[in-house]
Each structure stands twice: as structure tokens, then as C-alpha cells.
N, C-alpha and C positions, 0 to 999 in steps of 0.2 A: 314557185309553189310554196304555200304559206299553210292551208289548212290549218288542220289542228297544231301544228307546229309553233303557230302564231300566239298562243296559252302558252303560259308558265305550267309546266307539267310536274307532276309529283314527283316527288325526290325517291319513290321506289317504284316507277311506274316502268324505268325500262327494265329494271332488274326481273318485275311481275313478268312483262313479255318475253325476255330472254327465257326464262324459265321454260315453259313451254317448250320452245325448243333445246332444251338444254341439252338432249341425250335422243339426237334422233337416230330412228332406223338404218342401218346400213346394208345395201345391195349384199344380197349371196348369191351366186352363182352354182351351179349344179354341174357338178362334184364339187364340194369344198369339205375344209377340214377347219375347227376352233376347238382350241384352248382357250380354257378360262381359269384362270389364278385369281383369288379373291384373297385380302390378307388383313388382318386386321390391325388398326393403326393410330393414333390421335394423329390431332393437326400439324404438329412438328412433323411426324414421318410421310405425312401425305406432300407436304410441302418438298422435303426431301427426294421422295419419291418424282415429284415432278424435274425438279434441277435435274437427277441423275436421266430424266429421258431427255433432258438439255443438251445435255452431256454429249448421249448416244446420239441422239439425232445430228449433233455437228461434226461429230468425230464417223460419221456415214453422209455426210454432205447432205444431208435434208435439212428442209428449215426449220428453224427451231420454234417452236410451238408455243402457244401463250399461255404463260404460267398462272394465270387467270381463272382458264377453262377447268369446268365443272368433266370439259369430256374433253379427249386430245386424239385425235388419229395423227397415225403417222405410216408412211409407205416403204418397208425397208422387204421389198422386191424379191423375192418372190412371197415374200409375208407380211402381212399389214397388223398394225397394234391400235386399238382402240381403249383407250386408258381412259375410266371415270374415278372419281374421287366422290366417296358418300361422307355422313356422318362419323362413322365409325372403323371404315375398311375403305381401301379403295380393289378396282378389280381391272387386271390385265386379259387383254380378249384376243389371242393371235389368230390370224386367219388363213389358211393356207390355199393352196388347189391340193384338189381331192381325188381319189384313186378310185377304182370303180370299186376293191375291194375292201368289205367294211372294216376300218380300223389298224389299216395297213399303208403305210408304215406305222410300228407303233409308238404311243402318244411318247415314249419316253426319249424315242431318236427325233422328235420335235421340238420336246420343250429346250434342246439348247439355246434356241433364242432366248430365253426367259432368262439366260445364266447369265447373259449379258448385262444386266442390270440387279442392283444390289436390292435385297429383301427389304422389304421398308416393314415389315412386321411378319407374327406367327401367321403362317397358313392356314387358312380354313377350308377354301373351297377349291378343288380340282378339277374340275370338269371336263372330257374329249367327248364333242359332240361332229360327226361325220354325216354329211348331207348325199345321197346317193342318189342316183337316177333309177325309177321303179323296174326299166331294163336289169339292171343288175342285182335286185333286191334278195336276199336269200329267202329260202320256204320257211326255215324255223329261224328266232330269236334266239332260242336258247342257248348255244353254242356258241354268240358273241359277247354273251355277259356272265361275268362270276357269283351273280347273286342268285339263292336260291327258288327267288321269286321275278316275275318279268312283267313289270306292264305296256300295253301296247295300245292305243286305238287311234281311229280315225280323223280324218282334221279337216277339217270345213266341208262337208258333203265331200269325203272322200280325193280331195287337192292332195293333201299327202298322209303318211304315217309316220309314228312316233312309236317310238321304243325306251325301257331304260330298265334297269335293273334297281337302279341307286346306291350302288354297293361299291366301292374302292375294288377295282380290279389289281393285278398283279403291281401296277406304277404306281397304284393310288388314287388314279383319275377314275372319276362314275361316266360311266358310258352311257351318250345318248345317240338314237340312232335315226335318222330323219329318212325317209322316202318320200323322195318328190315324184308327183303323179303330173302334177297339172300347175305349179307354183309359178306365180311371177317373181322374178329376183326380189319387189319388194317385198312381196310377200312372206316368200321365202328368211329374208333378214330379219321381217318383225315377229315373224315364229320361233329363228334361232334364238332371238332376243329372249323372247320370251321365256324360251324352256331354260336359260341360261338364268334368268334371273331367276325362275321358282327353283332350281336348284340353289342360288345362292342366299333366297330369304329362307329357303326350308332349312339351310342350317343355320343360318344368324337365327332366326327361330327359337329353334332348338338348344340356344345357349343358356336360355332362361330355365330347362331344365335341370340342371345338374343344383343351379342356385336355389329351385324352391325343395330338391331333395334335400337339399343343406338344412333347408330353413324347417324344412318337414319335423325333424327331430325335439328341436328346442319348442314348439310352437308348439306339438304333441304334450310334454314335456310341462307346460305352462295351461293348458287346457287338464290337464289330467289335476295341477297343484290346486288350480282357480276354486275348484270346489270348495276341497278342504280348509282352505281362507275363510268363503263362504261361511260355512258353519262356526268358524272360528271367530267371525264376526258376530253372528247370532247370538256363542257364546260368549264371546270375552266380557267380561266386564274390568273396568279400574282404567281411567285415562293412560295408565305407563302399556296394559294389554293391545290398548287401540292404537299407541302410538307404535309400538313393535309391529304389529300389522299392518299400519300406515306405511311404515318404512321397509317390511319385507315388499307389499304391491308396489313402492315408487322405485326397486329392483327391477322388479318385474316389467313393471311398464317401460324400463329404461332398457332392461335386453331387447323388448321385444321392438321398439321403435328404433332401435339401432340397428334392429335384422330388417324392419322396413325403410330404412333409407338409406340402407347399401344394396337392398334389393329393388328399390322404385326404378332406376332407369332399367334395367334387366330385364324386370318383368316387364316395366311398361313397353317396352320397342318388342319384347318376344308378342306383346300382342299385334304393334303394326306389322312385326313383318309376317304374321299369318294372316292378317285381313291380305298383304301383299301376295302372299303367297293364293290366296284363295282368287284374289282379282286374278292374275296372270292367268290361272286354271280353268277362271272362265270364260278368260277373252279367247281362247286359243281354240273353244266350241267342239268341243270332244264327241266323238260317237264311237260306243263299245263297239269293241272285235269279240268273235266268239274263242271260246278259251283264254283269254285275257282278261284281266283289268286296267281300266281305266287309269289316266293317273290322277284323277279326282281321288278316285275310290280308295286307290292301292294308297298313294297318301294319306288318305282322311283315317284310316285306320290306322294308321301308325303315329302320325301327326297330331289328331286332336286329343288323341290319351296323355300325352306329353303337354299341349296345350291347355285341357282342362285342370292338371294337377295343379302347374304354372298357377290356372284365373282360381283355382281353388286357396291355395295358399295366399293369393291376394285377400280374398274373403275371409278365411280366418284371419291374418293379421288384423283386417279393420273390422273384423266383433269382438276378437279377444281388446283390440285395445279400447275399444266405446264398453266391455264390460268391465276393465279395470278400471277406465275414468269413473264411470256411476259406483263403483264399490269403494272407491278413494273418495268421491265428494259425498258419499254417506258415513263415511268414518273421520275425514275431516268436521262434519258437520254433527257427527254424537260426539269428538273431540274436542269441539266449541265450547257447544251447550255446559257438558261438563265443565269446562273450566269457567263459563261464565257461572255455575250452581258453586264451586269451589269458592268464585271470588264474592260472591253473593256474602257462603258462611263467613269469608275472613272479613268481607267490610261488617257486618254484624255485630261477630268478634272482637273490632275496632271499636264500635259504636259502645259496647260495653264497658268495654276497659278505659275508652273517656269518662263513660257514667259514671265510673268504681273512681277513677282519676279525679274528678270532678268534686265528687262527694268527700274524698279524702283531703282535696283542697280546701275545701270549708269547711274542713273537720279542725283540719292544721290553723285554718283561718282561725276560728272558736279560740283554739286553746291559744295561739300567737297572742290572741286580744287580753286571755287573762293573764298572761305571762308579762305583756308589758305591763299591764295595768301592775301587776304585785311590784314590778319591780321601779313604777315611776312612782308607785306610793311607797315605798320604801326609800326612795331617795329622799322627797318628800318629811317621811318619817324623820332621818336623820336631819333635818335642814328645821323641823318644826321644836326636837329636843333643844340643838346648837343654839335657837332661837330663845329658849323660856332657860337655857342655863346663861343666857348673857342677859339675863331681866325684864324678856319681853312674859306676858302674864299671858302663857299660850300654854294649853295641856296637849303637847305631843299627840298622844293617843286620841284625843277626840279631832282634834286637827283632820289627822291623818286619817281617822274614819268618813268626817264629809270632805276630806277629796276625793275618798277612793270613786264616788260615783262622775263626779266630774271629770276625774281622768279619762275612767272606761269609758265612756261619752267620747270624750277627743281622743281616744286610742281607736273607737268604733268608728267612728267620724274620716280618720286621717284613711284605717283600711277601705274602706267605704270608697273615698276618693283614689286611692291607687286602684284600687279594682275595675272602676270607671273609668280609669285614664287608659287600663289594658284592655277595653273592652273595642274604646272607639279605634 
């Protein structure tokens, strides 16, 4: 059998397929009992967390599981673990046989399996979800959860009912309460699954809250200042004013891109996990009960207020910081100009005080010429006396009057030519 197998196949093509199955459904049975521990972790404690079910599984004679897998079941008789590893958290899903009454035993005389194995990070999520046959199902909800509100309804044309409060009972765990009417075990598994994981992205969710109430303050804070910059800019004048407010905004813009890129992953995943959260809610095909809500409903009101703040605080960070980019490249840009008008006057400036340089040099020039000239006709002078007192028939004085123009000629002459030699 050759097929498709006979191609060189892409270096992430089985990984593509794996995937898919990576996290399938697992059979429930009617009465059953689950826990779910969800913990938050990086790579190092997820990695940890898998050795230590290495560990447990060999030291219970089962075999030990591939430290590989994205998901790992394991059968420790009368309870089974189904252990995934995400991004960020992994989650422990024990599963027990189930009592006809709801919630009984309670979740805290179960979780000692969980004690078995060491905390691989801070706890987030709890969850005791109890699956019961519609035989035993109680009249009222109210009375098996702690929370002041209870939603409930129907699930798949009436196959079963869903219950929950979402509120930390007395152990901590949020109680969910399943009526099976008509479930097939698969079925049955892909609902537990399901309500298990909208509990578990409704609070990864949720995490991105506390960070944009963080960020709420400073953001406020910098919207409230942005203004009076504004006008400050209108008015300032003098490059030293511009440059003080150039450098108060690249503050500004420096706080505020720092609260956005310790808040980008936070916000961003609080956003997947409510598209998550909202998939789950609809695969599950909800239909109201009278006196209830919904758990679309009963979440969407509590959930997207928390959610909107979140996508709101993303949107102010990216217009406060595109309005402090344009108010920076307009005051870098009047901070230019100016200083190209500053260097404008100083080359001018320059150009003058050559002129004045220049004019002062062929002033010195002038006089340099009559200063040699007096004093080569004076050398002259004394050479033309020395001359007519040793008997030569020369009158000094008239001498020394026709050279003077001949000298200044080759005194004009010589500067003439140095001045050309400093030219070329």
C-alpha cells in the first residue's frame, strides 16, 4: 500500500493531522462525577507536571504515558485522569462513578487524588461537575448551589439539562449539575467537555480584566494631560519651549507603550478565550427554561462588561498613542524648520563678517604696500647718500624721489602675485 505515502510529504503535515485529534471526547457514563483543576504554568512546569504523572503512573503499575502528548489519560481504577497541556495552564479532569445524589460525596473527600501529584503552578480553575440520571433529578436547583443566582436550560431538544451557579461553593469548586434524559455516553462526554472548558476560558477570560483596570488609571491620566500639551503647543513659541514638550510627549509615549506591551499578550488571549468561550455556548444548543437563565444569557451579562472594558482599553491605548505620534512629528517638524531659519541667520552672519574680513584685508593690504614702499625707499635713501659721499655725482634726495614710484610698482606687483598664488 503505497498511495499517497509514495510523496515526500510536508515536514508539518502530520503534526496538521494530529491536531485534530489532539483532545478527543471521552465516553461518560450516567451517574458520573468530574473534577477539573485547571493551573496556570509556563513550559518548564507543564513539562514537570507531565514527569510527575510518570512518576504516579509507575509507582501504580500503569504505563507510563508519552511525555509528548498534547492530552494523556490514564486509568488509576476507580478514577480516571485526563491531563491536557495548553499554552499557558494545563488542566487535570478526574473522573469518578457517580451517586444518584447530587454532589454527594463531597467534591473535597475526592479531590485526594489530586494530592497525589505535585502543584505545577497557582490554581485558577475548580470545577465539580455531577452527571445524574433524569430519574433522580431534584424539583428545585437552588438548594445545591451557593450562588445567589442559578442558571439552567435545556440541551439539545430537551436530551438533557444543565445547571450552575458559577460561584466557589463551600471547597471552592463551581458546581455544575447535568441531567441526562436521553444522552448517549458520547454525547454525554462532549457536553461534559464542553461545559468544562467554558468554565475554564470564562476565567482565563477574565484575567485580562484586573490588567486593563490597571491600565485604566495611567491611560485616564495621559488623556486628561494630552490636551493641555495641545494648547501648549499652539502656544509655545522659542525652539528650547518645543523642545521641553517634545521631550515631556516622548514620556508620555514611553509610559504609555510600556503599559501596551506588558498588556498585548493579556488582552490579546482575553480576547481568544471569549470568541472560546462563546463557541462552546453555542455548540452546546441551549433552550430557555422558565424561571431561569440561560448560560448564554446569565454569562453574557456578566462576561462582556468585563470583556468590553478589556477591547475598550485596547482602543484607547492605539489612539492616545497614533495622537501622540502626529503631535510629536508636528513639533519635531516646527523644531526643524526653526533651526533650519536659526542656521539660515548664522550662515548670513558668516557671509558678512567675511565681507567685513575681506574688506579689512585689502585695507591692511593698502597700507602694507605703502609701509614697504617707505621703508625700501628709505633703505634706498641711505645707499643713494653713502653713494654721492664716496664721489659718486648722485643727489640722494632726487634719487630717492624716482624710485619711490618704481618700488611701489614692485611692492604692488610682488602682493599682486602672493595674492594669486592664495587664490589658486
Amino acid at each position: 500500500m503505497v498511495g499517497a505515502y509514495g510523496f515526500e510529504p510536508h515536514e508539518l503535515r502530520a503534526a496538521a493531522l494530529g491536531e485534530i485529534h489532539a483532545r478527543p471526547f471521552t465516553r461518560a457514563e450516567t451517574p458520573s462525577r468530574m473534577l477539573l483543576f485547571a493551573f496556570t504554568t509556563d513550559a518548564a512546569g507543564a513539562t514537570a507536571a507531565v514527569e510527575a504523572l510518570v512518576e504516579l503512573a509507575r509507582s501504580r503499575g500503569v504505563a507510563p504515558p508519552d511525555t509528548g502528548a498534547k492530552q494523556i489519560r490514564l486509568d488509576f481504577s476507580p478514577a480516571r485522569l485526563v491531563f491536557e497541556r495548553h499554552g499557558e495552564f494545563v488542566t487535570y479532569s478526574w473522573s469518578f462513578p457517580g451517586g444518584a445524589e447530587p454532589f454527594r460525596p463531597a467534591a473535597d473527600e475526592l479531590q485526594s487524588v489530586m494530592r497525589l501529584l505535585p502543584q505545577p503552578g497557582p490554581l485558577l480553575v475548580a470545577a465539580d461537575l455531577h452527571m445524574i440520571a433524569a430519574a433522580d433529578a431534584p424539583q428545585d436547583f437552588m438548594g445545591l448551589f451557593a450562588g445567589p443566582a442559578v442558571a439552567a436550560s435545556s440541551i439539545d431538544e430537551g436530551r438533557a439539562t444543565i445547571a450552575s451557579d458559577f460561584s466557589a461553593d463551600a471547597f471552592g469548586f463551581v458546581r455544575f449539575l447535568v441531567i441526562d434524559r436521553s444522552l448517549s455516553p458520547e454525547s454525554a462526554g462532549a457536553l461534559t467537555q464542553r461545559l468544562l472548558e467554558i468554565e475554564t476560558y470564562r476565567m482565563l477570560a477574565l484575567l485580562g480584566l484586573p490588567v486593563a483596570q490597571r491600565l485604566s488609571q495611567p491611560i485616564r491620566r495621559i488623556e486628561e494631560e494630552l490636551p493641555q500639551l495641545l494648547l501648549a503647543v499652539e502656544k509655545g513659541r522659542g525652539i528650547e519651549a518645543d523642545r521641553a514638550l517634545l521631550h515631556r510627549l516622548t514620556a508620555i509615549a514611553t509610559e504609555l507603550e510600556t503599559g501596551s506591551s506588558e498588556s498585548l499578550f493579556r488582552l490579546g488571549a482575553t480576547r481568544a478565550y471569549h470568541e472560546l468561550v462563546r463557541a462552546r455556548l453555542e455548540s452546546i444548543r441551549e433552550s430557555r427554561m422558565p424561571h431561569y437563565s440561560t448560560f448564554a444569557s446569565f454569562l453574557s451579562r456578566r462576561l462582556s462588561p468585563a470583556m468590553r472594558t478589556c477591547a475598550t482599553i485596547e482602543q484607547r491605548q492605539a489612539s492616545l498613542s497614533s495622537k501622540i505620534a502626529r503631535i510629536a512629528e508636528l513639533l519635531r517638524t516646527r523644531v526643524d524648520i526653526e533651526l533650519e531659519s536659526q542656521n539660515a541667520d548664522q550662515i548670513r552672519q558668516m557671509a558678512e563678517r567675511v565681507r567685513l574680513q575681506l574688506r579689512l584685508q585689502q585695507t591692511v593690504e593698502g597700507l602694507s604696500i605703502a609701509a614697504i614702499t617707505y621703508y625700501v625707499s628709505s633703505v634706498l635713501h641711505l645707499l643713494f647718500e653713502g653713494a654721492h659721499a664716496g664721489g659718486v655725482h648722485v643727489d640722494p634726495n632726487v634719487a630717492t624721489g624716482a624710485s619711490v614710484p618704481v618700488v611701489l610698482a614692485a611692492v604692488a606687483f610682488v602682493v599682486w602675485r602672493i595674492r594669486h598664488a592664495h587664490k589658486e
